[in-house]
C-alpha positions, 0 to 999 in steps of 0.5 A: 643440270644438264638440258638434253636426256636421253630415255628408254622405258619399258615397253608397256607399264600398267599401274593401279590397285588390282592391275595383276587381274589384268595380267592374264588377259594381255598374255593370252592377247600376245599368244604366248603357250610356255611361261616360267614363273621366277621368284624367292621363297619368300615371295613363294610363302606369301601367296603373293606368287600363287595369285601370280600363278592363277593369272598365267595358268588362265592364259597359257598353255603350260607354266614352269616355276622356279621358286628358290632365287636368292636374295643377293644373287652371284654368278653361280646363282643366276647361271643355275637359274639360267640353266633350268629355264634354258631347258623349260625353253619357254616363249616368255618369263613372268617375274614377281617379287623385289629387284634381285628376282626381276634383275635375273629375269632381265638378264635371262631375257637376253641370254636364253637362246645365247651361248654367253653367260652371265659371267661374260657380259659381268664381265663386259661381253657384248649384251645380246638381242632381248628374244624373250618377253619378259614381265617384271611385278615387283612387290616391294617399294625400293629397288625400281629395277622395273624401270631400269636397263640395269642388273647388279648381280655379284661376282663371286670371284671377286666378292663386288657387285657389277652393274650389266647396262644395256636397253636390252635389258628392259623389260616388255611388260611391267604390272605395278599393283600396290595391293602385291605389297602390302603383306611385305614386312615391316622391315622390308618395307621399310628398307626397300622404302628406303632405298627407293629415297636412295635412287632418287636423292643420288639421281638428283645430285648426279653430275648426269642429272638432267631436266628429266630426271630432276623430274622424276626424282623430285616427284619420288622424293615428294611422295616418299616424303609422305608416305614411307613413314605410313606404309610402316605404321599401316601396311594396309593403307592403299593410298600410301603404298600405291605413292610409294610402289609409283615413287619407286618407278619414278626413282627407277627411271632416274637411274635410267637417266642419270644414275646413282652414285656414292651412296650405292659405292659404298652399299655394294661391298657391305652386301657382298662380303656380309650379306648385308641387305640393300635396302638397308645398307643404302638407308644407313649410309645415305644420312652419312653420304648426303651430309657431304653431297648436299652441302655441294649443291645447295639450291638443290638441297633446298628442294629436297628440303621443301619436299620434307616439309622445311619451311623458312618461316618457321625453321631456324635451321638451313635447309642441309641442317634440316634435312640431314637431321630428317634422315637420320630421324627417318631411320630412328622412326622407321626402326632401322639400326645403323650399327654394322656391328650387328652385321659381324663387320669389324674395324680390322674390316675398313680397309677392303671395304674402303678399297672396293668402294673407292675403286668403283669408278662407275658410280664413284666418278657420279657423284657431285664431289670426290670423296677421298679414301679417309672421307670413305673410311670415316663413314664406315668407321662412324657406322662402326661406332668408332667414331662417333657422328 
């Protein structure tokens, strides 16, 4: 563990259950006339986006929405969206829904009044000046992206995701209102959930880990520990979404600091070539992955472990049995099928798959230990059912 960080967080963060009442008045403070309101259909078909709406309509003079961003956003899709919101041309963005959304609004903070597109920094052009004000408001526990100086947007060319990183893109103001979550389906609470577990064990294993991000990760694990389960069996139970909606922050601002690894490796080509969500291609792997991580770091292991509520006392099992049986438990009680067949991925299909992931340097070369191409292979193949685990 590294004894020196070095952090950037978003310009302001409110947090609380009904923090989104508060939105339209900090707005109407800063002066702003034009808003663009970004979010999915989903997020449009919830109501969620309406309650939003009513806080901007109260505080600037004039809102344009777009109400159609995709789930797993290219290149193609970010440019449209960039597109329209060029010709809005407006003084601030609101984004409200999970981390792909917020990621557009990211990358449209610093490319409104650019030439550039967002192909050219995909593809490492130089991020410009953050000109716009931009609010994120998640409404799923997971992706953290609220909190982080990154957007993961695919390259259609080349069918991978690639990460932009830069403290540009942080966004000026975030509202985190546990109350925005709960009519979130049980299924995407629990992927996101998920993936906010994700986001913290990988930053606590990384080989950048820091005394910061320890912190913060370990107190995402701890309240993800304790209420992920809940949140699925009572999405109304404020208290567990309030942990889980700050536990997702936390695992966020890990990123920040020291970053996710070969977990995210191996999601990223599942997402790209079928379109498997996120959340649940990060949760089918991460039991897989840690199996390998853990046993590398055991004094750590025994920290998440204690989180889950491992006690040597009264466990016979070490502290990796333990916690690797508790994830593959948590999946089983949170719903989640960890087969890729359901997704129409096949054996013939392991190759590209291993070849994308392994060649993700950036997240590959972060990981605790190496994994080769056959270590890589057996974890698909394993999901795949042709091995079994």
């Amino acid at each position: 563990m590294q004894r020196t960080f070095d952090i950037s967080f978003p310009g302001r963060t409110i947090y609380g259950d009904g923090a989104i009442q508060k939105l339209g008045a900090i707005l109407t403070r800063y002066g702003f006339s034009h808003s663009v309101l970004l979010m999915d259909e989903g997020i449009k078909r919830s109501g969620i986006g309406a309650i939003v709406l009513e806080q901007l309509q109260g505080s600037v003079e004039k809102v344009s929405i777009i109400d159609d961003l995709a789930r797993e956003p290219s290149d193609i899709d970010v440019n449209r969206v960039l597109g329209l919101v060029k010709q809005y041309n407006p003084d601030n963005v609101v984004a409200v829904g999970g981390g792909s959304v917020l990621d557009v609004a990211k990358l449209c903070s610093v490319l409104i009044p650019s030439d550039k597109d967002v192909l050219d920094l995909l593809n490492g052009g130089k991020v410009p000046a953050h000109t716009t004000f931009t609010t994120l408001i998640p409404t799923t526990s997971g992706t953290g992206s609220e909190a982080t100086k990154n957007s993961i947007i695919a390259i259609s060319a080349k069918k991978t995701k690639v990460a932009v990183v830069h403290e540009n893109l942080l966004p000026d103001l975030v509202v985190l209102d546990p109350r925005l979550t709960v009519k979130m389906p049980v299924s995407i609470t629990a992927t996101t959930g998920m993936d906010a577990l994700c986001h913290a064990m990988e930053c606590y294993l990384s080989i950048k880990a820091n005394v910061m991000s320890d912190m913060f990760a370990i107190n995402a694990i701890e309240k993800i520990a304790t209420s992920l389960r809940k949140v699925t069996i009572d999405g109304d139970d404020i208290e567990a979404r309030s942990d889980m909606l700050l536990a997702s922050y936390y695992a966020g601002t890990c990123i920040t600091l020291s970053g996710t690894n070969a977990v995210h490796a191996l999601s990223y080509p599942l997402g790209t070539l079928f379109h498997i969500p996120h959340g649940h291609s990060n949760a089918i792997l991460l039991p897989f992955v840690m199996e390998k991580n853990l046993a590398a770091l055991p004094e750590k292991c025994k920290v998440i472990a204690s989180a889950f509520g491992y006690d040597p006392e009264e466990n016979k099992e070490s502290p990796i049995e333990y916690l690797t049986r508790e994830l593959y438990q948590l999946l089983q009680d949170l719903a989640i099928s960890p087969s890729l067949k359901d997704f129409g991925v096949k054996r013939k299909d392991v190759g590209s798959l291993v070849e994308i992931a392994h060649g993700n340097r950036r997240l590959m070369d972060n990981n605790p230990i190496d994994f080769t191409k056959e270590e890589i292979e057996e974890i698909y193949l394993r999901l795949l059912g042709e091995i079994k685990a």
